[in-house]
N, C-alpha and C positions, 0 to 999 in steps of 0.2 A: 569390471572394466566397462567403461561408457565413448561407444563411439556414435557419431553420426552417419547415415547409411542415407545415400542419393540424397543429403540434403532433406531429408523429409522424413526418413527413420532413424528411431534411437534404438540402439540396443544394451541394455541395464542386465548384466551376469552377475551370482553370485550365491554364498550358501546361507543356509537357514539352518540356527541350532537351535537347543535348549539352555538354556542360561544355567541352569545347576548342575546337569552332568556333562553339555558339552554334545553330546549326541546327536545326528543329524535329524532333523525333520520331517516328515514326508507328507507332500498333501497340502505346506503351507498354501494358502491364498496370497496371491502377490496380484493388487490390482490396480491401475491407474483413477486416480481420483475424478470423478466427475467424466470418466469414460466406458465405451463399451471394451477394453484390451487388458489380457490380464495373462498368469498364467500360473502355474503351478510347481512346486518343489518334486524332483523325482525320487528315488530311493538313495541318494546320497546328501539330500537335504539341496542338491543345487539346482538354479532356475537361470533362465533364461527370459529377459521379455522384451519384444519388439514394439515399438508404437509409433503412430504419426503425430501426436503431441505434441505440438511445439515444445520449447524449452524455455523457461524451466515450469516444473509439473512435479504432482507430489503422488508419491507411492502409497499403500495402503499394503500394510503386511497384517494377515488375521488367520488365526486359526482359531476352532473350537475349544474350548479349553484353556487359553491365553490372551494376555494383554495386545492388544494389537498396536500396531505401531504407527507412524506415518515419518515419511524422509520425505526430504525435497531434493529433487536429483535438480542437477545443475550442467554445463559446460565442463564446470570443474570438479566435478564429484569422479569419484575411484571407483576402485573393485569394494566392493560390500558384504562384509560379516557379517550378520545379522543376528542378536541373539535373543528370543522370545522367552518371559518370565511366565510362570502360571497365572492364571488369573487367582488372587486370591481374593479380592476384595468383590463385596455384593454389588448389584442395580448396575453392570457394564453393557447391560443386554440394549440392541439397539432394535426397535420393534415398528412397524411399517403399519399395521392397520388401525390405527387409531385415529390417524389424522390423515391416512393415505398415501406418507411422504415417513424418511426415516427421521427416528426421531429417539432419546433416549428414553427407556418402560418408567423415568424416576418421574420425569416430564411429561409421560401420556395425560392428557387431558381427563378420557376416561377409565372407568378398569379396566385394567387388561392382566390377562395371564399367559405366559408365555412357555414351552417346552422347548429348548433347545435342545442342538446336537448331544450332548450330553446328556442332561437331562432320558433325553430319550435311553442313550446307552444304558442309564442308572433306570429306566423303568423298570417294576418286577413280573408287572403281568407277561402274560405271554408276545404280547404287542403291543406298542405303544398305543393304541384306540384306546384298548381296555383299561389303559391308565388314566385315561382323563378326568377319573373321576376324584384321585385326589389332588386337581384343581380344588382351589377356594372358592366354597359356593355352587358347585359340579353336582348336580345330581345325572345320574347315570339309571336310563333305564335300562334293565335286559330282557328282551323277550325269547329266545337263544344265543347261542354261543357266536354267531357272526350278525346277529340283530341286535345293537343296542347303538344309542345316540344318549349324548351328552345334553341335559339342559339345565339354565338358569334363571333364581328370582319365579318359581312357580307353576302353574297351570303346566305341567308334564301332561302328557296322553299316551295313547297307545301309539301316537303320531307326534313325530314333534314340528306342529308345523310355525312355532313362533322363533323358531333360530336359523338361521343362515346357515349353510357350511358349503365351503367353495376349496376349490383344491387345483391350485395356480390359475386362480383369477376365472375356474369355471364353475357353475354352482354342481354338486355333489348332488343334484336331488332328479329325480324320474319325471317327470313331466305330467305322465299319470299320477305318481303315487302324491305329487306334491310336498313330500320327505324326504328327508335321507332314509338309507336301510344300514346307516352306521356306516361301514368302511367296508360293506361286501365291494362296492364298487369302485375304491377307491385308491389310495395310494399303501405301496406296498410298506413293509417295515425296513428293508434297506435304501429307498429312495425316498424317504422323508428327512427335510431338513430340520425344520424346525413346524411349532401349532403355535395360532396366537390365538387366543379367545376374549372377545370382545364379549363382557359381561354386562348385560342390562341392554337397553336400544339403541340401535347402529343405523336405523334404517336412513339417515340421512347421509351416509354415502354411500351405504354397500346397497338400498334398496329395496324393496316390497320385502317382509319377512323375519327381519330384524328386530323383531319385540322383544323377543329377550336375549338377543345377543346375536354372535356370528360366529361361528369355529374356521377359520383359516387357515388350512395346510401351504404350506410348499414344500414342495420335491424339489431333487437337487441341481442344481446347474452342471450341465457335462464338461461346461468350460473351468469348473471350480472342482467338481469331484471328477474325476478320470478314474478308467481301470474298469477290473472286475472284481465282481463282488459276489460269492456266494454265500447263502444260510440256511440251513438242514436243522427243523426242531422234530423232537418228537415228544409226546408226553402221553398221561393220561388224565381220565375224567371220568367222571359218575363211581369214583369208589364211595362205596359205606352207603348209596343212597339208597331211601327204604321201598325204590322201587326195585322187586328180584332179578332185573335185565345185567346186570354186574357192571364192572369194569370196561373201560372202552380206551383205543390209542385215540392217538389225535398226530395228526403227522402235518408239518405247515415246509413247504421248500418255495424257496426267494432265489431270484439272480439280476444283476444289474452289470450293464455293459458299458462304458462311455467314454471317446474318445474325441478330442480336438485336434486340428491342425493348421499349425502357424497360425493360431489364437483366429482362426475365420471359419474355417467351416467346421463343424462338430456334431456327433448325433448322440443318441443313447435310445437302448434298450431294455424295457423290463419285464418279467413275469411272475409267477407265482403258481402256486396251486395248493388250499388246504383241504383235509379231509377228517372226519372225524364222524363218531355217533355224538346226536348234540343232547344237549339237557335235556331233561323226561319232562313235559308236566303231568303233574297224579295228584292235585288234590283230589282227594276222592270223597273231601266234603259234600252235603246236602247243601245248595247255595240258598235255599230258602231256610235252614236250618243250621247255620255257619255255625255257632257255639255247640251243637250238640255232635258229640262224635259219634255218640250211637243211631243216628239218622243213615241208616245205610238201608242198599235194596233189600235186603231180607227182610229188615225189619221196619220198611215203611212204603207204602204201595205208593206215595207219591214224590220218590226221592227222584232231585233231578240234579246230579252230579256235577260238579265244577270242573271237572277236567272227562268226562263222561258225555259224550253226543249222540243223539237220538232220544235222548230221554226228556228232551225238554217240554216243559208244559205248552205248548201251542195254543190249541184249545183245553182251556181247565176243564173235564170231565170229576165232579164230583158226583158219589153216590149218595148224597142226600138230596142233590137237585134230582137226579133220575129216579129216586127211592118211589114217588107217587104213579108214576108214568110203568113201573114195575109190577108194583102191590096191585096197580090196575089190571093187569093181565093175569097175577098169577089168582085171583079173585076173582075175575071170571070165568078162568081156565075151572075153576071147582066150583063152578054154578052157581055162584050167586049175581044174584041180581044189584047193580045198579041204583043207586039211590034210597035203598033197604039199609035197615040200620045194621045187617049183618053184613053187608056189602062194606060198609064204612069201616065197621070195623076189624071189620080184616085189613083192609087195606091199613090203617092207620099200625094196626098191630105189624106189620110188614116194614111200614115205613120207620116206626120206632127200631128197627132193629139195622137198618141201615148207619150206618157213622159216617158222621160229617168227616168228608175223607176223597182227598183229588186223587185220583189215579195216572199214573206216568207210564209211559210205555219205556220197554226197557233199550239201552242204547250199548254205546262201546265206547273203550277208554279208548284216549289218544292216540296210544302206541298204536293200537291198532287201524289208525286213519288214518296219519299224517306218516312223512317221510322224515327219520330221524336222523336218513345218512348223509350229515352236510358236506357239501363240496363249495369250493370257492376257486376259479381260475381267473387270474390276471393276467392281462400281458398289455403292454403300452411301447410306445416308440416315440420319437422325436427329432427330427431334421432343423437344423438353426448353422443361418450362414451372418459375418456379419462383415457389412460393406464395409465401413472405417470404423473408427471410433466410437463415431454415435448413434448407427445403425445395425439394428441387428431384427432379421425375418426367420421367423419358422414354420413346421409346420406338426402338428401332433396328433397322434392319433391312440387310442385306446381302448380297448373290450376286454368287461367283466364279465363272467356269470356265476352265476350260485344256485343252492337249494340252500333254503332255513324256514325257520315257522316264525310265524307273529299273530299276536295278537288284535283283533279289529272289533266285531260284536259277535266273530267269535275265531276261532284261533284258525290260520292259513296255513295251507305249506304251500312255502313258496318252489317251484321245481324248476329249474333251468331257467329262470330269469335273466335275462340280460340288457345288457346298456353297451349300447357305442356312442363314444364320444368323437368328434371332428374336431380341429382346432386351428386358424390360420392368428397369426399376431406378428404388425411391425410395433419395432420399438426404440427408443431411445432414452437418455438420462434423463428427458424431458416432458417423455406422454409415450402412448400406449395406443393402438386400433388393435383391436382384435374381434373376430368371430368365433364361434361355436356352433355344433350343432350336434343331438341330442337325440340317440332314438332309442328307445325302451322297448322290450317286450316280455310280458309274463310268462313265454314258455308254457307250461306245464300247471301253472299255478292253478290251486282250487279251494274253494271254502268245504274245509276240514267239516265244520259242526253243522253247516245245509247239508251236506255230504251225507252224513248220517241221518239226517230230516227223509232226505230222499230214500236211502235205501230200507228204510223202515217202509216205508208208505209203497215202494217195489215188490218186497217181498208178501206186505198184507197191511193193505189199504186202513188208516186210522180206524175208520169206520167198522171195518169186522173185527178190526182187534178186539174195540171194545165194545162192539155186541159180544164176540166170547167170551171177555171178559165179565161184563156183569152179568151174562148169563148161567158161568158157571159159579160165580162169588152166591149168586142167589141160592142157587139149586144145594149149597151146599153151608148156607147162612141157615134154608129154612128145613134142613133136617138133621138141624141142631148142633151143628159142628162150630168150633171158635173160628170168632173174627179174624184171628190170623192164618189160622188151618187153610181158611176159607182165601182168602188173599193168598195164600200161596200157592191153592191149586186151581186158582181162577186164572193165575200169572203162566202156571203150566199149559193151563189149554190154551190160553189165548199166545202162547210163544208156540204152545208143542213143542217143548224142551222141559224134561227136568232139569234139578238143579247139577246134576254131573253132563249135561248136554246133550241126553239121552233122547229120539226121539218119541211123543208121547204116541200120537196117532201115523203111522205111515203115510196113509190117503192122503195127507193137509200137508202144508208147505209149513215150513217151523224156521225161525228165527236164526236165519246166517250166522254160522262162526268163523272169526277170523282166520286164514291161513286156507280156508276150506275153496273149492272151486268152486261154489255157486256163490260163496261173500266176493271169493277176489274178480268173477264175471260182474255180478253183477255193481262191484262198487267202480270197477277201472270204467264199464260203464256211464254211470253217473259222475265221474271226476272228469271224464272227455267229453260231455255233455254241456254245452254253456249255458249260464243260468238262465237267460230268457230263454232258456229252451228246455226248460227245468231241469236241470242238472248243476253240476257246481264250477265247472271250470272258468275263471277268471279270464278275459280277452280282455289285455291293454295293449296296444301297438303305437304309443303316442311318439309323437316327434317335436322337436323345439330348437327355433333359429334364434340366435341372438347375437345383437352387435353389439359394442360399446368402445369407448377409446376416453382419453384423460389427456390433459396437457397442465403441466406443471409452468405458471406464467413468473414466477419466484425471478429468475432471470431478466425476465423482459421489466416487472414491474421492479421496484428496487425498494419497494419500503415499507412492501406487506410480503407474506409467502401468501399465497394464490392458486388453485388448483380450480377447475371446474372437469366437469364431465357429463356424458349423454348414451342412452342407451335405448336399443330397442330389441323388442322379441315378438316373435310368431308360433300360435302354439295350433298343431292338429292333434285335436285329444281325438283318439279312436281308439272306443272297445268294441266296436261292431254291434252295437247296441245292448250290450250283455251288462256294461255296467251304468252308462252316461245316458244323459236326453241323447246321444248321438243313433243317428241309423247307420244298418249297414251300406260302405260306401259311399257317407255322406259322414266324414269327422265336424270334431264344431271347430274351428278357426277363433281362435282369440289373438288379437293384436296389442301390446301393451308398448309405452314408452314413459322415456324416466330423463332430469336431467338434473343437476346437483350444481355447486358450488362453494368455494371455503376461502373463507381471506382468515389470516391470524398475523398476530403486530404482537413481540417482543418490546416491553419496557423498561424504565427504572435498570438500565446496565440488565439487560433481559432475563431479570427478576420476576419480570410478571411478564405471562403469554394468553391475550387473550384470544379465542378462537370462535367464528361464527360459521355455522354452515346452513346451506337451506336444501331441498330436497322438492322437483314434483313429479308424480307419475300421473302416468294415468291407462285405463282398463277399457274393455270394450265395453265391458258392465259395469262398468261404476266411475263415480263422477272422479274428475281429478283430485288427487291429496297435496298438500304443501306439508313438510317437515323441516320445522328449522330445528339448531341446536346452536346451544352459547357455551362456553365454557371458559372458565377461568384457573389457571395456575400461577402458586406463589411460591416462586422458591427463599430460600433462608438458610440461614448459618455463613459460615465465615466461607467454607468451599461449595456451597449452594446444594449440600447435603439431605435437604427438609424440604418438602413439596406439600402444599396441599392446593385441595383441588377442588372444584365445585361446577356443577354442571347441568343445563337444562335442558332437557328430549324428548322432542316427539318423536313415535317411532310408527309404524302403521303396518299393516300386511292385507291384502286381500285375500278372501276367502279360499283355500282351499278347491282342487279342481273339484272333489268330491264333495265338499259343501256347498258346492255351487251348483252341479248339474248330476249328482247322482241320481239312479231312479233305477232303484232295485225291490221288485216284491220278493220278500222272501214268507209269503203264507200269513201268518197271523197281522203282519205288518209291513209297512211299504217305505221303505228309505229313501224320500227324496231330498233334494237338493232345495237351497234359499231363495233361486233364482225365480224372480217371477215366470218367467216362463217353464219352469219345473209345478210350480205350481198351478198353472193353466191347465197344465194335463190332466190334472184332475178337478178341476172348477173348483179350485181356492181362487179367490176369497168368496165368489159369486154363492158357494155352496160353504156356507162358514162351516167352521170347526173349532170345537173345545180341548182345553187340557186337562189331561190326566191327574189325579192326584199324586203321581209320584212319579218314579223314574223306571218303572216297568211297564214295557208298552204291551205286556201282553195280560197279568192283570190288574193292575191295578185300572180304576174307574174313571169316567169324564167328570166334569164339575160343568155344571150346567146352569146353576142360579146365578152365576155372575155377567151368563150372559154370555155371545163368541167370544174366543180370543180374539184382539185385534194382532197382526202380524206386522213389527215395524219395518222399516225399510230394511231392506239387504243392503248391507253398505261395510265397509273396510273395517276392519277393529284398527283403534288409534289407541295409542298411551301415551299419556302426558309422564315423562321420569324426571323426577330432583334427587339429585345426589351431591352429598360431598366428603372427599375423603382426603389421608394421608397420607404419604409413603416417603419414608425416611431412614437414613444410614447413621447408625447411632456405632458406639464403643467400635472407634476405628475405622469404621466401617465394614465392621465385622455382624453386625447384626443387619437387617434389613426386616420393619416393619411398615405393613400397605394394611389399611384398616380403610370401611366405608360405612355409611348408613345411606338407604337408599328409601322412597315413596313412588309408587306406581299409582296412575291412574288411569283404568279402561277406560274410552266411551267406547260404544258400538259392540260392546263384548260379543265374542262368536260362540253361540251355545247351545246345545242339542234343547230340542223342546219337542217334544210329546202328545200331538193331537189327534181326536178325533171327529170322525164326519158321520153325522146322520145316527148322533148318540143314540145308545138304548133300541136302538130298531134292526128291524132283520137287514137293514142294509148299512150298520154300521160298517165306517172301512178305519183302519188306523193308519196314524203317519207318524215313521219318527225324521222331525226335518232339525235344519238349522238355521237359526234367527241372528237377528243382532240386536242384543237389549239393548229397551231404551232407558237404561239404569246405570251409572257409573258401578263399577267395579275396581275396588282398592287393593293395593296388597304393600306390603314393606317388609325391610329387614334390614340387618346389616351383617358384617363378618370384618373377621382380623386373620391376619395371617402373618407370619415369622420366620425366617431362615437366617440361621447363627452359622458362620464358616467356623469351625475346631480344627486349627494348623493348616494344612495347605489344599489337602482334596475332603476333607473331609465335613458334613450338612449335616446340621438340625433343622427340621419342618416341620410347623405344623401352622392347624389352621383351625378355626370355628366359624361357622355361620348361622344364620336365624332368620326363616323367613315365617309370615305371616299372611294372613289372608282377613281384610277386613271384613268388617260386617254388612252383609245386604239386605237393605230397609225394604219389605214388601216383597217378595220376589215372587213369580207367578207362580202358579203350582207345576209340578215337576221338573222346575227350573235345576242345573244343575252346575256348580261353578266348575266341578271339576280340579281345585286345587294341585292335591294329588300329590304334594310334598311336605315332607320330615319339616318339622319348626328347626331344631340342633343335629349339626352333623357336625362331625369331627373326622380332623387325619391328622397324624402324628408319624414322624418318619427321619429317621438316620442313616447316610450311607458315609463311604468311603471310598473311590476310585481308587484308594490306591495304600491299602493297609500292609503292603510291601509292592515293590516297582510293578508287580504282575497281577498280585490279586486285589480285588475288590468285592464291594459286598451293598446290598439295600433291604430295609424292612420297613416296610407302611403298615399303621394300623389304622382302621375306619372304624367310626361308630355312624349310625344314625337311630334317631329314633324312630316308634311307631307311627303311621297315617293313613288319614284315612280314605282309598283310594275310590273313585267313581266313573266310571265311564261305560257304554252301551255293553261291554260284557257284564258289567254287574259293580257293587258295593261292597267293598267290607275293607277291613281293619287290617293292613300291612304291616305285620310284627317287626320290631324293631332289631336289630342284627348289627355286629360288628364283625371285620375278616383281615385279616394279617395277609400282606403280599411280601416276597422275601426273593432273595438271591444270593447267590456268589457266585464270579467270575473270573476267571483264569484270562492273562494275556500269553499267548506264545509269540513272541517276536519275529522269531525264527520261520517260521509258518505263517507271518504275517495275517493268526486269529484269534479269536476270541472264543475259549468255551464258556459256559453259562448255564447254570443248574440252579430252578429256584420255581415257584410257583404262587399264582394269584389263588388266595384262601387258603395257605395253607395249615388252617385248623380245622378244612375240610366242613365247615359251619353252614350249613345248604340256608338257603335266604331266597324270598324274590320278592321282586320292585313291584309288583302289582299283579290287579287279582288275575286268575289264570293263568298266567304267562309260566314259562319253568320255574323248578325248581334250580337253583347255581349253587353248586359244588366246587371243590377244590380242584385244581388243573397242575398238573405239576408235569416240568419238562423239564429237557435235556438241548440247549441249542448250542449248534457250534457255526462259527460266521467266519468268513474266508475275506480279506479286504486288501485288496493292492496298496492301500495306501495308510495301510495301519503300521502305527506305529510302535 
């Protein structure tokens, strides 16, 4: 029934079924087109909705899963049946970040990947994050179990700082850290609506950072999803792994609140909390000895473990350099003289018996440094009133925290980290103002592997270690005992520990065991100790304001679609001087602004859509950038089923806050920042500096005959992208194939470089900083991907990609690209929502192959791995839940993304999901 109400209000009643069985609804979306009034189907499938809309106006019926509808309600329109078919057919998805404005995924301009509500449902990992990475073209790092980010098209790091991710229009990333930390922070698994992923360069609307894409969450609207929602997982993890710590739970609880009334005021509420023991890492490879497995402490005095801290070479101590400075003393200790041919030859007889052989001091595995018990708590809220139609104000607020470990140049545990988000935003069908603000703090946070530097050097200073050490290797070289007899009980006195832990000498201090009270005094010590104050604990307490707002002029103009937009941000980075050029109580202030614009014009019966946008920011430190992008689509066939696409982008990011102004001594070497003014601190350029031969700043050598390095400008990394792809609905529109071939072009590339000052002398200092070559840097690839519908719920997927990494003509020495990604990856995947009305099922499989990984923790060869994700799922009606039993790897295949980082095991759980509006 349709009456009019005061003349100004409509009210449109009516139910909502299923077209095959007839069965009510619940949850449908019932929304007024081109307005902010809308409302929802209750537990009988019937709705109610009032509007100011004049008359006549068109309805929008949509639910996840189904065809959506549109009616035109009228004067003379009735009572309404309503009956929703399933969706069967492919490309219905309607996706918003591609061009800023909604738009069909057939007719995105560029790639784009998209997970919806569904989709999500059908993920097998434990969370939909964890899944993103059978997207096409996904590589997925993991550093633990709640640290991993998605990236594309290359150059991966321990950081992913060339992808965007924003989560309802606010960026996901720490202000300090200049990354995401994955999804510790961010939105939970039952208030996600849908993810889009913007593959390749976005930076021309979304903004600084976009080089190789943008991950874009939204959560759900309280005015579209109402109710409560409960979810209880539990699983396990680390079985069968070959470190002896066993089996571990993992327990993850979700809840979501949300209510409206009379479609104006409405809130919602979320939390969370996970907990679990996270992945182990234990390579307990020798990193200078990666292929040999029998490179271990026993049997090599200068092993220096890959998942093992303290033992790092700092200063290389070999016994063939100290062999003459030895043979000297113990030659004149037995009277001989000095420049005598008996003198020499003692000595020389002495030094022949030393072996060219570095010696390492002994350290500790991970486990026993870092904090393995991860926690994750979420909780967020939201207030939203909306005046008529086409206004609607909020206000939102949010706080994370977590403990997990990552990887850096050398592995962190992060401990009570947290982030609070602020958020105020008005809105309408037409543009957007909104602010943010953004404050971060490490908590607890400390460098795992300095951590261990220090506590060595606590309990017995480098320096007497190995005076005991070569004094006992000696004393027991020259009365006749073997080379390794000898090393192992030089390794005794200088630890005072045998090898069951026993100690050697009482009088002398002896080398802390984990669990013991002088290791746990003295390490909780050095982890509460900030590093400028030699110890290891991490001070970030950064904050970050930012505006922006968008106005859609589509309306006003009439014969282009139109959008511009403007933004600005203020950042106070402060680590109390522990990590940045900052001092205590003085943060560095950086002010940044940005403003954009897009016209696109529809042709030829709007067969062809061409699209122009341009983009400029600008930094306190660096000069302004302009980013256009052009793009063209062509669609084809008889129902305009055929798209192809082509497109050209610039995309750009400024440096990193830590590439920019870190300045951390960690002993053998000094990390600073690109910034000239980082460099002043230590009189670069005034006091030139050379490059190392390679990518170890601790030995590898300067190179000096070529003369200083010159150090080119600090300045933005740009990429020039050409792309052009297809995406097409072929046999019925039952298949659905999206293929691309893509060409990157760096200039300014951002890239660790290696130098030293005041080579070869006793006042040499090292630096490892960050540059921006003055050398283009290429890369390309392409990928395909396919989803076949088999009868009404039931998906075949799969996909392949291939990326590459050109060749660099000339490149300085220890220059290092960093690639860091598989040429072929592969997913392959079949479910079925619905292989009888209740139960359902999904199985993914991944391949990728070997590469080779590089970045300041080290080099080497990342074995190639494939891992099966699987489920099945129960609907109970009745109970209005969902159980679901299924696990990501579950062939239990341990694998990991890069070097140090865990090892990832199989996870296997048990969840059951509680949802008001399930149907």
């Amino acid at each position: 029934m349709i009456t009019p109400l005061l003349g100004q209000v409509t009210t449109v009643t009516g139910t909502i079924s299923e077209k095959n069985s007839g069965s009510a609804l619940i949850g449908v979306n019932v929304a007024v087109k081109d307005a902010l009034e809308g409302t929802i189907t209750g537990n009988d499938g019937a709705f109610e909705l009032k509007t100011s809309v004049p008359l006549p106006f068109r309805v929008i019926i949509s639910m996840i899963g189904y065809q959506s509808q549109e009616i035109e309600i009228t004067h003379n329109s009735s009572g309404l049946e309503i009956y929703l078919e399933e969706q069967v057919y492919l490309g219905q998805e309607v996706v918003v970040s591609a061009s800023r404005i909604p738009e069909s995924i057939m007719r995105s301009p560029v790639s784009i990947e998209k997970l919806s509500g569904i989709d999500i449902q059908q993920t097998s990992t434990a969370n939909f994050f964890d899944g993103l990475h059978q997207m096409k073209g996904v590589d997925m790092n993991v550093h633990s179990l709640t640290f991993r980010y998605p990236n594309t098209r290359g150059f991966t790091g321990e950081a992913n700082l060339r992808m965007n991710q924003i989560i309802d229009g606010i960026e996901n990333i720490p202000p300090g850290l200049s990354f995401s930390a994955g999804n510790i922070f961010g939105v939970s698994q039952l208030d996600i609506d849908n993810v889009e992923l913007l593959v390749g360069a976005s930076s021309a609307l979304y903004g600084p950072g976009g080089v190789n894409g943008t991950l874009i969450m939204t959560s759900k609207d309280p005015y579209q999803y109402q109710g409560l929602s409960v979810s209880a997982q539990g699983g396990m993890m680390n079985l069968g792994a070959d470190h002896p710590y066993g089996a571990n739970p993992m327990g993850d609880f979700n809840f979501r609140y949300a209510r409206a009334f009379n479609n104006r005021l409405a809130f919602k509420i979320t939390g969370g909390y996970l907990m679990a023991t996270d992945w182990h890492a234990y390579d307990m490879r020798d990193r200078y000895n990666l292929d040999d497995p029998n490179s271990t402490r026993e049997n090599n005095p200068g092993y220096d473990g890959v998942n093992v801290y303290g033992d790092d070479i700092v200063v290389p101590v070999n016994l063939k350099d100290v062999a003459p400075q030895v043979a000297a003393g113990v030659a004149e200790t037995r009277g001989l003289t000095p420049g005598t041919p008996e003198y020499d030859a003692e000595v020389q007889r002495i030094v022949d018996l030393f072996p060219d052989q570095v010696v390492s001091r002994t350290g500790w595995q991970e486990k026993d440094l870092v904090d393995y018990n991860t926690r994750n708590m979420r909780l967020g809220g939201s207030l939203h009133y909306r005046f008529n139609n086409q206004f609607e104000a909020f206000v939102q607020g949010s706080f994370a925290r977590g403990n997990s470990v990552y990887t850096a140049q050398n592995r962190f545990s992060l401990r009570n980290f947290d982030i609070t988000n602020l958020r105020g935003e008005i809105k309408s069908t037409d543009f957007y103002l909104r602010a943010w603000y953004t404050i971060d703090n490490s908590g607890d946070t400390y460098n795992a592997g300095g951590a261990a530097l220090q506590l060595n050097e606590a309990w017995k200073p480098s320096e007497q270690w190995y005076e005991d050490y070569i004094g006992a290797f000696t004393q027991q070289l020259l009365t006749g005992n073997p080379e390794d007899a000898s090393h192992q009980f030089a390794r005794l006195v200088a630890d005072n520990r045998d090898l069951s832990g026993n100690i050697f000498d009482p009088s002398k201090p002896a080398l802390p065991l984990p669990g013991t009270d002088e290791f746990n005094t003295l390490y909780d010590q050095i982890i509460n100790t900030p590093v400028n104050q030699g110890g290891a604990e991490v001070i970030d307490k950064s904050k970050l304001l930012h505006i922006e707002g968008m106005y859609n002029f589509t309306k006003l103009v009439k014969v282009v679609e139109l959008i511009a937009g403007a933004s600005a941000r203020y950042y106070s980075i402060n680590s109390e001087g522990t990590v940045f050029m900052d001092e205590p109580g003085n943060p560095v202030k950086i002010d940044e602004y940005g403003a954009f614009a897009q016209v696109a014009r529809q042709l030829i019966h709007e067969q062809l859509k061409i699209t122009a946008s341009a983009r400029y920011d600008k930094n306190k430190f660096f000069k302004g950038r302009f980013t256009p992008r052009a793009s063209v689509v062509f669609s084809l066939g008889k129902d305009l089923t055929h798209h192809i696409r082509s497109s050209l982008q610039t995309a750009f990011r400024f440096p990193s806050i830590a590439d920019q102004m870190v300045n951390l001594d960690i002993g053998p070497y000094t990390v600073i920042g690109g910034l000239p003014q980082v460099h002043g601190l230590y009189n670069i350029p005034e006091n030139p500096v050379y490059p190392l031969t390679g990518r170890n700043p601790i030995t590898d050598e300067p190179v000096t005959e070529n003369g200083p390095f010159i150090i080119p400008e600090f300045r933005p990394e740009r990429v020039t992208a050409l792309e052009v792809g297809y995406k097409g609905l072929l046999l019925n529109k039952l298949l659905l194939v999206d293929t691309y071939i893509f060409g990157n072009r760096y200039n300014g590339f951002t890239a660790t470089q290696l130098l030293a000052q005041n080579p070869d002398t006793e006042n040499e200092k090292r630096y490892q900083t960050t540059i921006s070559t003055d050398f283009p840097v290429i890369s390309y690839g392409c990928a395909i991907g396919a989803e076949f519908r088999l009868g009404r719920a039931a998906l075949v997927r799969g996909n392949v990609s291939y990326n590459e990494l050109g060749e660099i003509n000339d490149p300085p020495p220890g220059f290092s690209p960093q690639f860091n990604t598989p040429r072929f990856k592969f997913n392959l995947g079949y479910g079925n929502r619905y292989i009888t009305r209740r139960i359902g099922f999904n199985i993914n499989w991944r391949w990728q192959e070997s590469f080779l990984w590089e970045s300041p923790f080290g080099t080497a060869l990342i074995p190639a791995y494939s891992m099966v994700d699987a489920h099945i799922s129960l609907s109970i009606p009745g109970l209005q839940s969902r159980l679901k039993i299924g696990g990501s790897n579950i062939l239990n295949n341990y694998y990991t993304t890069s070097f140090g980082s865990a090892q990832i095991g199989g996870l296997f759980y048990v969840s059951w999901t509680y949802d008001e509006l399930l149907n």
